[in-house]
ROFIMAR-148082 format. One record per residue (C-alpha): x, y, z; residue in three letters; residue number from 1. Coordinates in nm, 4 decimals, decimal comma, always signed. Layout:
BEGIN
pt east->X north->Y up->Z resn->Ala resi->NUM
...
//
This chain:
BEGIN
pt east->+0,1582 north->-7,2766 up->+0,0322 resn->Unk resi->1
pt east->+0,1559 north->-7,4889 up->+0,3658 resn->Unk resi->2
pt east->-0,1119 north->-7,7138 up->+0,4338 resn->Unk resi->3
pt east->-0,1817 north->-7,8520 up->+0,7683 resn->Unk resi->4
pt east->-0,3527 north->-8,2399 up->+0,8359 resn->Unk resi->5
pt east->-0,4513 north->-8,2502 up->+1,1689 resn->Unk resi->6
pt east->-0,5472 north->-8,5995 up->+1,3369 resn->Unk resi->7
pt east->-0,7321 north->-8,7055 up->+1,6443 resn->Unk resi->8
pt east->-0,8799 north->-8,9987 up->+1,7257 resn->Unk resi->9
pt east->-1,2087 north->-9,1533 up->+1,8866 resn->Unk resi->10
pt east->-1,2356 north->-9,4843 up->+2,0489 resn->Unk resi->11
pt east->-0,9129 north->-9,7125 up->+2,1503 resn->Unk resi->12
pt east->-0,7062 north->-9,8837 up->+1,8690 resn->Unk resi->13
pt east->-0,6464 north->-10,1520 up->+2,0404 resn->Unk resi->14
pt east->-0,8454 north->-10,5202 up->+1,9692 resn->Unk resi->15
pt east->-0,7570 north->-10,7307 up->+2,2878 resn->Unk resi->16
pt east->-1,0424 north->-10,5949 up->+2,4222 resn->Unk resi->17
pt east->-1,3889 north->-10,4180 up->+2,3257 resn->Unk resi->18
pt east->-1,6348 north->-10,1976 up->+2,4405 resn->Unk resi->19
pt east->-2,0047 north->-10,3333 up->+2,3671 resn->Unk resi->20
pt east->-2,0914 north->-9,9998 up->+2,4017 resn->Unk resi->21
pt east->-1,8628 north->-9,8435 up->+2,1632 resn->Unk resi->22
pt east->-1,6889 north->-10,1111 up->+1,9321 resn->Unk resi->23
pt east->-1,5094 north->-9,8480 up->+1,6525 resn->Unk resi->24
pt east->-1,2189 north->-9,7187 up->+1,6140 resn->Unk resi->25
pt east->-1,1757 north->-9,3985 up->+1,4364 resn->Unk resi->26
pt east->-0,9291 north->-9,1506 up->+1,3306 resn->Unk resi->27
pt east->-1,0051 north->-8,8499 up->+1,1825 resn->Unk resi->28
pt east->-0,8086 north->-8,5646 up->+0,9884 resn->Unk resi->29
pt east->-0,8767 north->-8,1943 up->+0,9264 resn->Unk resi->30
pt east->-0,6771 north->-8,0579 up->+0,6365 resn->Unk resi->31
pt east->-0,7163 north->-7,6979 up->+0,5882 resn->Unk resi->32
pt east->-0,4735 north->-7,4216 up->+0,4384 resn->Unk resi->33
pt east->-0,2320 north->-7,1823 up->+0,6433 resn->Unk resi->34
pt east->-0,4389 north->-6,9203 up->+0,5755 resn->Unk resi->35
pt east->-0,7936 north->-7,0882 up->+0,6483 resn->Unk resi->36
pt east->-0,6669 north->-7,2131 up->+0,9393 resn->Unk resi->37
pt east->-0,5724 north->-6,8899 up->+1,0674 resn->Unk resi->38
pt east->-1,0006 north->-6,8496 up->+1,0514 resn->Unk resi->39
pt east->-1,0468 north->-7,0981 up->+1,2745 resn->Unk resi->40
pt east->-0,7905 north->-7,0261 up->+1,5609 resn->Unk resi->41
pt east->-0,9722 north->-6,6849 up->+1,5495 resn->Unk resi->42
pt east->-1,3302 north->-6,8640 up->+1,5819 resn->Unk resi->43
pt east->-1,2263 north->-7,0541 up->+1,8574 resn->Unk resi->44
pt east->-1,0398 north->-6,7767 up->+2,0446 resn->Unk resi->45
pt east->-1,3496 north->-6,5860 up->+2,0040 resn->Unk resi->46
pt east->-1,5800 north->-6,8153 up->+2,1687 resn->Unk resi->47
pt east->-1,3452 north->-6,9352 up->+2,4282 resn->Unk resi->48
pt east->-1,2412 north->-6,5992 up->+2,5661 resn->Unk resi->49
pt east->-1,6517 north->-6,4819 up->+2,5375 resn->Unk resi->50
pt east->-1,7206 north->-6,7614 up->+2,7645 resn->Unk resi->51
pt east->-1,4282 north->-6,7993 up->+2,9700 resn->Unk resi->52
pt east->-1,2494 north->-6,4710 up->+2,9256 resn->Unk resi->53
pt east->-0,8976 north->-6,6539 up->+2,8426 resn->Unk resi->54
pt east->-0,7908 north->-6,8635 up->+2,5317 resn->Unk resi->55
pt east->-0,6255 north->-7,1201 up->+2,7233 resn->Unk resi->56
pt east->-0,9639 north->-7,3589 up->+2,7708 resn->Unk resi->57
pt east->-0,8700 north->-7,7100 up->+2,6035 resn->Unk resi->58
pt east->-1,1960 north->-7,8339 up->+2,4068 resn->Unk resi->59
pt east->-1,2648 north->-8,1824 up->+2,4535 resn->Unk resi->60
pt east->-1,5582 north->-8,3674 up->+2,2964 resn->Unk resi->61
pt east->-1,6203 north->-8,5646 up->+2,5859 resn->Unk resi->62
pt east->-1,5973 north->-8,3134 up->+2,8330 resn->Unk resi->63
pt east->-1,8603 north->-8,0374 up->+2,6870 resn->Unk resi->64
pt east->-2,0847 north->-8,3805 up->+2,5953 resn->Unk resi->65
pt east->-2,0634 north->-8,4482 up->+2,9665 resn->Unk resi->66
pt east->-1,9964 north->-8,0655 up->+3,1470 resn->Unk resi->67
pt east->-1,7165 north->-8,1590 up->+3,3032 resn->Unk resi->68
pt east->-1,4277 north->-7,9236 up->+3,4298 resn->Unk resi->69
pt east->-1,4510 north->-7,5914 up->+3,2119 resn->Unk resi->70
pt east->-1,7431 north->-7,6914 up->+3,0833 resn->Unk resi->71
pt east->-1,9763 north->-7,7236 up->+3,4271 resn->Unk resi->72
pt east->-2,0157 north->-7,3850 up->+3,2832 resn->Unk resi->73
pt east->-2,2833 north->-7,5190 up->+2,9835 resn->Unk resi->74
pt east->-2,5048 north->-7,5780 up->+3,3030 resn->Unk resi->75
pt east->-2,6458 north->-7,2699 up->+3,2205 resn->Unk resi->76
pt east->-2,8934 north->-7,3241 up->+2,9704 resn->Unk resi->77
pt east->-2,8507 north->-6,9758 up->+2,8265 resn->Unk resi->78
pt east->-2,4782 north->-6,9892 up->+2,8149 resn->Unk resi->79
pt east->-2,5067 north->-7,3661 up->+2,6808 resn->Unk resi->80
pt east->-2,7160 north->-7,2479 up->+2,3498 resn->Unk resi->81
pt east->-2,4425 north->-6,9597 up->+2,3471 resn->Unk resi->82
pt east->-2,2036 north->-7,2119 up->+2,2860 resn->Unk resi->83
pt east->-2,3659 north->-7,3983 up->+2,0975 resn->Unk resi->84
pt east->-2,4847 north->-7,1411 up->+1,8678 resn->Unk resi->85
pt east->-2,0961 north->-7,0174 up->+1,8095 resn->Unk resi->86
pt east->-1,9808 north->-7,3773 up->+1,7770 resn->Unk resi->87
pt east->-2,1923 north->-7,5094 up->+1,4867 resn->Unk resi->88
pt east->-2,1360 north->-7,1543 up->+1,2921 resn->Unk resi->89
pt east->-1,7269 north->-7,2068 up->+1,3273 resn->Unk resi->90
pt east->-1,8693 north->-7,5528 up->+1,1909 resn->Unk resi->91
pt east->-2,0322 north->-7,4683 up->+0,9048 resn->Unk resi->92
pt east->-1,8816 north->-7,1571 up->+0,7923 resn->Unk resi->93
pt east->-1,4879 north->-7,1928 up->+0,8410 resn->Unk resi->94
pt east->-1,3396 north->-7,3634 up->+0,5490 resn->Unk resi->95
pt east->-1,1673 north->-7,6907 up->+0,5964 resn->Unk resi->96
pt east->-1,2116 north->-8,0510 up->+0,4919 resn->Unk resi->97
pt east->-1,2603 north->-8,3844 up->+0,6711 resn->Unk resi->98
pt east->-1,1233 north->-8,7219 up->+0,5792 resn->Unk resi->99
pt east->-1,1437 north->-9,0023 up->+0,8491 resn->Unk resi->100
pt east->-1,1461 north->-9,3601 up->+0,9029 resn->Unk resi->101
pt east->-1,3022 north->-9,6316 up->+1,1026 resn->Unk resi->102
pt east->-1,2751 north->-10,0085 up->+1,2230 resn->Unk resi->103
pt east->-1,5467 north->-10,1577 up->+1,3157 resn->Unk resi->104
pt east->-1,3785 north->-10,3792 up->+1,5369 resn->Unk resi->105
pt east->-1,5836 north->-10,6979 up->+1,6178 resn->Unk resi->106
pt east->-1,6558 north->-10,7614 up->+1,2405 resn->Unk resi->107
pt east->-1,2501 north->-10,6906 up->+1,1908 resn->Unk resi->108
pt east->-1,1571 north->-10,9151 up->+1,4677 resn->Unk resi->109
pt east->-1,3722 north->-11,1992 up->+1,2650 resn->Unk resi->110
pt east->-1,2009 north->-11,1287 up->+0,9836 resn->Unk resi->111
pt east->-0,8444 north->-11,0349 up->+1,0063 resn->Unk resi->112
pt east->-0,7725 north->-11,2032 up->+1,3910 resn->Unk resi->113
pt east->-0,6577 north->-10,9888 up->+1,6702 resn->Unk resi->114
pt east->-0,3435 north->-10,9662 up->+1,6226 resn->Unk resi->115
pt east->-0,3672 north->-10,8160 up->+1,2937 resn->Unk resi->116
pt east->-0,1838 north->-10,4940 up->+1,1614 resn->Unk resi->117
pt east->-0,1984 north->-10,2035 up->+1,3732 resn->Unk resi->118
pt east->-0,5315 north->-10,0420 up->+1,2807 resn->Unk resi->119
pt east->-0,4210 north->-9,7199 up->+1,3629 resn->Unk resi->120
pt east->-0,1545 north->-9,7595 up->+1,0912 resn->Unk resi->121
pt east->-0,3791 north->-9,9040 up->+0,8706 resn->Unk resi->122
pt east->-0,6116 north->-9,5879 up->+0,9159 resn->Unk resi->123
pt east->-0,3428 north->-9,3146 up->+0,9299 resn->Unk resi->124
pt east->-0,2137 north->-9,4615 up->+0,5973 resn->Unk resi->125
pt east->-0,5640 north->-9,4224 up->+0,4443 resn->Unk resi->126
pt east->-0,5843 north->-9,0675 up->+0,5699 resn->Unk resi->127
pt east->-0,2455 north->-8,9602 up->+0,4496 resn->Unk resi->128
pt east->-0,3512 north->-9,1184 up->+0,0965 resn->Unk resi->129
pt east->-0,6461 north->-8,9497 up->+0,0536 resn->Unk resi->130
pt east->-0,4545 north->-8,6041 up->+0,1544 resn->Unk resi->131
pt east->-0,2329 north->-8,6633 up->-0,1390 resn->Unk resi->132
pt east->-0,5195 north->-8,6680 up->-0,3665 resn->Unk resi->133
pt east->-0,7408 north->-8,3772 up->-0,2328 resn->Unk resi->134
pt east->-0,3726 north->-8,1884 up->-0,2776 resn->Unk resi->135
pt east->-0,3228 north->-8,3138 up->-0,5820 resn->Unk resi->136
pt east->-0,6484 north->-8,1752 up->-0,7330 resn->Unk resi->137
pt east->-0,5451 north->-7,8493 up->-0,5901 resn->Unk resi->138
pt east->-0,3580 north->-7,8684 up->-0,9146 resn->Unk resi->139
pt east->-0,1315 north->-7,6090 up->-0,7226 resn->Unk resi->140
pt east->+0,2732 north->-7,5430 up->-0,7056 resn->Unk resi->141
pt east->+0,5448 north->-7,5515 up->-0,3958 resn->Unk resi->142
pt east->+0,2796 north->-7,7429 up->-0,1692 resn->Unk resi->143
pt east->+0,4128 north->-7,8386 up->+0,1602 resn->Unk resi->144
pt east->+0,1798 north->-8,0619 up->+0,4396 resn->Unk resi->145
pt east->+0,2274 north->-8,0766 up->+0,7930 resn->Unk resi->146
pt east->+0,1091 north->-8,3556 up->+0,9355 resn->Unk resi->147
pt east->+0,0464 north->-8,2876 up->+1,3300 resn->Unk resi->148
pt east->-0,0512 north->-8,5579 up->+1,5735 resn->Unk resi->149
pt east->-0,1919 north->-8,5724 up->+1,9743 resn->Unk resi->150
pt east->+0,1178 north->-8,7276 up->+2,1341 resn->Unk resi->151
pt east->-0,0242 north->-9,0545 up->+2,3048 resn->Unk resi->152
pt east->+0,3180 north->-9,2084 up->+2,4661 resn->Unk resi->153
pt east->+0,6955 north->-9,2857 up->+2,3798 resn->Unk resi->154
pt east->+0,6015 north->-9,6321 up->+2,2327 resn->Unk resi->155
pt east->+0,3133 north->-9,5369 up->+2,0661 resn->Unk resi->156
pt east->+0,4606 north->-9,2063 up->+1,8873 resn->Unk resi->157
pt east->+0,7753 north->-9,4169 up->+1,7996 resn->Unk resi->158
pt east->+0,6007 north->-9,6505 up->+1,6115 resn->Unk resi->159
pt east->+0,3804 north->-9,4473 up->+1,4458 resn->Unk resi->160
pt east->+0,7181 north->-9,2358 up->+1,3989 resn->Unk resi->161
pt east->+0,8323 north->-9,5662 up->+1,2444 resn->Unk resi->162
pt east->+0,5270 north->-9,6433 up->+1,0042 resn->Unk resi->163
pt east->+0,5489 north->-9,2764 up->+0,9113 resn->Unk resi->164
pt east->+0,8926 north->-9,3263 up->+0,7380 resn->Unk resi->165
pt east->+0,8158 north->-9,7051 up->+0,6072 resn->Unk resi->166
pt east->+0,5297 north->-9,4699 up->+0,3756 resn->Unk resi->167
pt east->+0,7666 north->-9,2236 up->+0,2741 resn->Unk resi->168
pt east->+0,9984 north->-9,4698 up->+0,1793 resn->Unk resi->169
pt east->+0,7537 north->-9,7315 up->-0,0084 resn->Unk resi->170
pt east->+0,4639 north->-9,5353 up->-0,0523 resn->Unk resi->171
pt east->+0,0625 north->-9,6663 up->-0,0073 resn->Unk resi->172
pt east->-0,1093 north->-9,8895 up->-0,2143 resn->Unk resi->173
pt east->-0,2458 north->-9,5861 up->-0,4600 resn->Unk resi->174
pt east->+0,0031 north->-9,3436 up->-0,4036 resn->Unk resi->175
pt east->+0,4177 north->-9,3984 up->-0,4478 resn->Unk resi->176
pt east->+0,6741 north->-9,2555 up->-0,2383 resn->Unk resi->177
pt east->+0,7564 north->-8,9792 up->-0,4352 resn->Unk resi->178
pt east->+0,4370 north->-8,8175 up->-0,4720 resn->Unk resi->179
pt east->+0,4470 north->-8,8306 up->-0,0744 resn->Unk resi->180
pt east->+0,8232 north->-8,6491 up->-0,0783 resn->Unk resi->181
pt east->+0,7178 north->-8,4438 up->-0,3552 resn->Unk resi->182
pt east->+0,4907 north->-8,2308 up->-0,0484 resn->Unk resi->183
pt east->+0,7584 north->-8,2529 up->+0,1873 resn->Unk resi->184
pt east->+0,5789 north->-8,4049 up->+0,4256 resn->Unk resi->185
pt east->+0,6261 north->-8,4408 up->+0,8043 resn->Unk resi->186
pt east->+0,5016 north->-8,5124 up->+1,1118 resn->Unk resi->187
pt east->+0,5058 north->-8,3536 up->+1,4133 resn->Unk resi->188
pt east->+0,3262 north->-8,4812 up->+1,7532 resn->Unk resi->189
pt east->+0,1738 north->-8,2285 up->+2,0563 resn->Unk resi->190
pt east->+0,0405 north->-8,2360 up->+2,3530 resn->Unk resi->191
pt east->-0,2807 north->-8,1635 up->+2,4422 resn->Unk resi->192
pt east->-0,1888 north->-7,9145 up->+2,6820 resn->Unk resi->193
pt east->-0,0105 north->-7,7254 up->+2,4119 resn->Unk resi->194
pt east->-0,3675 north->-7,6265 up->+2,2761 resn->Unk resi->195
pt east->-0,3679 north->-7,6483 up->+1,9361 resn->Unk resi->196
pt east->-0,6998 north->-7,5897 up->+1,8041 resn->Unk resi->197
pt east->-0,6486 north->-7,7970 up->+1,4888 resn->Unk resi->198
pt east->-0,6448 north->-8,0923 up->+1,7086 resn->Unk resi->199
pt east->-0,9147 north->-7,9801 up->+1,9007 resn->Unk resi->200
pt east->-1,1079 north->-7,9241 up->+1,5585 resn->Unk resi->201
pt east->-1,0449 north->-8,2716 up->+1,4684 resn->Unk resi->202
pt east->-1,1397 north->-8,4370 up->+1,8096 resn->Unk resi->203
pt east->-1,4978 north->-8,2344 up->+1,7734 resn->Unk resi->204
pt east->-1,5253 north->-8,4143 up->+1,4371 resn->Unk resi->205
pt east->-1,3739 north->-8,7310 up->+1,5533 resn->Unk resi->206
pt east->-1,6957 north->-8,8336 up->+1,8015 resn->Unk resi->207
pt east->-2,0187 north->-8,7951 up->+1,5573 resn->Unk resi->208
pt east->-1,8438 north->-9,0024 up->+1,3385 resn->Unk resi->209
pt east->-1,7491 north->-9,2502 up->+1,5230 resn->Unk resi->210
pt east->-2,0936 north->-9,2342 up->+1,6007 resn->Unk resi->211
pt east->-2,2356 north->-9,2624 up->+1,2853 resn->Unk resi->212
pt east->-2,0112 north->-9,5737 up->+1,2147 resn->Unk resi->213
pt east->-2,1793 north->-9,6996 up->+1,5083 resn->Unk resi->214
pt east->-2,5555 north->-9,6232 up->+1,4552 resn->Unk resi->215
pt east->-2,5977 north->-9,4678 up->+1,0780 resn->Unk resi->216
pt east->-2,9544 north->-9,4890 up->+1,1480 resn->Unk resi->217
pt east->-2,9817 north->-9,3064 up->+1,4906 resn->Unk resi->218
pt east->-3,0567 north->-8,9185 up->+1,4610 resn->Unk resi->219
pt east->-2,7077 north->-8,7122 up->+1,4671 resn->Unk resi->220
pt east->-2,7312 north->-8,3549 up->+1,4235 resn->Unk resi->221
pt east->-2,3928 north->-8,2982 up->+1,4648 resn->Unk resi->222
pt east->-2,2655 north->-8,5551 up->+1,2052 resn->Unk resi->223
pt east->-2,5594 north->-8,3819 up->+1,0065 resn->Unk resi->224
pt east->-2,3611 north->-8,0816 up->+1,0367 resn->Unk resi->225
pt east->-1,9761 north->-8,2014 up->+0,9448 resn->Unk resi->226
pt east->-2,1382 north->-8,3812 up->+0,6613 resn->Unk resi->227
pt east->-2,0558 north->-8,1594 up->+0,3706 resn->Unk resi->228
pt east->-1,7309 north->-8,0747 up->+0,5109 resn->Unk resi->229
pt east->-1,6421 north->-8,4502 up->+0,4101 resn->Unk resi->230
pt east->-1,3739 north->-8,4768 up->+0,1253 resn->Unk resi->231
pt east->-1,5146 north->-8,5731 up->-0,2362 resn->Unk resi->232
pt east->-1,3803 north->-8,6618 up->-0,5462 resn->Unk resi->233
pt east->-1,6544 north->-8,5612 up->-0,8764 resn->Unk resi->234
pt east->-1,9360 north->-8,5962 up->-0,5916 resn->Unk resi->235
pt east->-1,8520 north->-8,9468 up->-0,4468 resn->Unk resi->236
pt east->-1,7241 north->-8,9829 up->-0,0995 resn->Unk resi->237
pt east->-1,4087 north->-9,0220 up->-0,0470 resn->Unk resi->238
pt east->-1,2988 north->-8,9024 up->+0,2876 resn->Unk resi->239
pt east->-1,5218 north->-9,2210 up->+0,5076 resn->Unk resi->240
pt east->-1,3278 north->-9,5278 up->+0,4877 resn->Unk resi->241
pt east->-1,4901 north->-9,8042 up->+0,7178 resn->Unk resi->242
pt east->-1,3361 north->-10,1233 up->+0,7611 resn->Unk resi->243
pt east->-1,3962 north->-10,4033 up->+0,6743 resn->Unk resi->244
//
C-alpha cells in the first residue's frame, strides 16, 4: 500500500527578516492513502471544472482569499458560496490527515539566534517523524511513503535534498534510520504548475494554521473546520508542533 505525505508551506523560513504582520513559519503535511487520495483529485476536479469548465485551475490560498486571477470569478456572490459550499465538503468529508509545524519566529530568534538551524529542516524532520508513527499504528504490511514537495529553487531543493538523506541515514530524535528505510521512503519535488492537488490540499491547510499559530484566540472557521482532520495519538494532539 502507497502512502503519499504531501507538504506546503505558509510564511517564509527565513529569520533575517520578519513580517510584524505575519511572524510564523509553517509547514504543513497531508498524508492520505493511494486510494483516498484518488477521492480527493476527483473532489477537486469536480469543483474546478463546475466552475471553470477545465481541471487545469491551480488553487492557491492566497489567491481565492484575495480573488485574484482565476478566482476574480468568486466576485460573484452566488458562485463564491458555490465554491465555498464544495470546498469545505471536500474538507470535511474526504479522508486524509494533517500534521504540521510552526516557528514562531520572534520568540525563536530570542532564543536560538538567527542563524540557527534551518527551521524548515527542523520542521520537515518533525513532520516526517510523526508520519512514521501515524504509519506505524496502521499496524499494516509492505507500506511504502512518498514524500512530495513544491519545488522552491536549485539551492533550496538541494539542501533539503541533502537533509533528506542525513535522516535516512541517522534517523530523528524518536525514530532511527531503519524504521525510516523500512517504508522506503522518498522524496520527490514539483512544480506548481504541474498541478498536483495534494499540494494544493496542503497549501489550503497550510494558511488557517498558520493563522491560528498567530492569533489562537481570533475566530477561524476554517481552522475550525481542518481541526479534526489533525493527527492524534489515544486522543492527544500530535500533528501541531509549535516552536519554541
Amino acid at each position: 500500500m502507497k502512502y503519499f505525505l504531501f507538504i506546503d508551506e505558509s510564511g517564509d523560513h527565513g529569520l533575517t527578516s520578519l513580517n510584524p504582520d505575519y511572524p510564523v513559519f509553517l509547514l504543513c503535511g497531508i498524508i492520505v492513502s493511494e486510494l483516498d487520495y484518488q477521492q480527493i483529485r476527483h473532489s477537486f476536479n469536480q469543483i474546478k471544472t463546475g466552475l471553470w469548465g477545465r481541471k487545469e485551475v491551480i488553487f492557491h490560498s492566497r489567491d481565492i482569499r484575495k480573488c485574484e486571477k482565476e478566482f476574480s470569478i468568486l466576485f460573484d456572490l452566488e458562485k463564491k458560496k458555490w465554491f465555498y459550499d464544495h470546498l469545505n465538503l471536500l474538507m470535511v468529508e474526504r479522508p486524509f490527515t494533517v500534521i504540521a509545524s510552526a516557528i514562531r519566529k520572534i520568540e525563536y530568534i530570542r532564543r536560538f539566534g538567527r542563524l540557527s538551524n534551518d527551521v524548515y529542516e527542523l520542521a520537515l524532520s518533525f513532520i516526517i517523524e510523526r508520519s512514521v508513527f501515524y504509519l506505524d499504528a496502521l499496524k499494516m504490511r509492505d507500506i511504502e511513503l512518498e514524500i512530495i514537495i513544491e519545488k522552491r529553487g536549485k539551492k533550496e531543493d538541494k539542501r533539503l535534498e541533502e537533509h533528506f538523506q542525513r535522516l535516512l541515514a541517522r534517523g530523528t530524535g524518536y525514530v532511527p534510520a531503519d524504521r525510516l528505510k523500512g517504508y522506503g521512503i522518498k522524496i520527490i519535488f514539483k512544480s506548481k504548475l504541474e498541478n498536483t492537488n495534494g499540494l494544493q490540499l496542503a497549501d489550503l491547510v497550510a494558511y488557517p494554521a498558520a493563522r491560528y499559530v498567530i492569533e489562537p484566540n481570533r475566530a477561524n472557521p476554517a481552522f475550525e473546520l481542518i481541526y479534526p482532520k489533525f493527527y492524534r495519538k489515544n486522543g492527544k494532539l500530535y500533528g501541531l508542533k509549535i516552536y519554541p
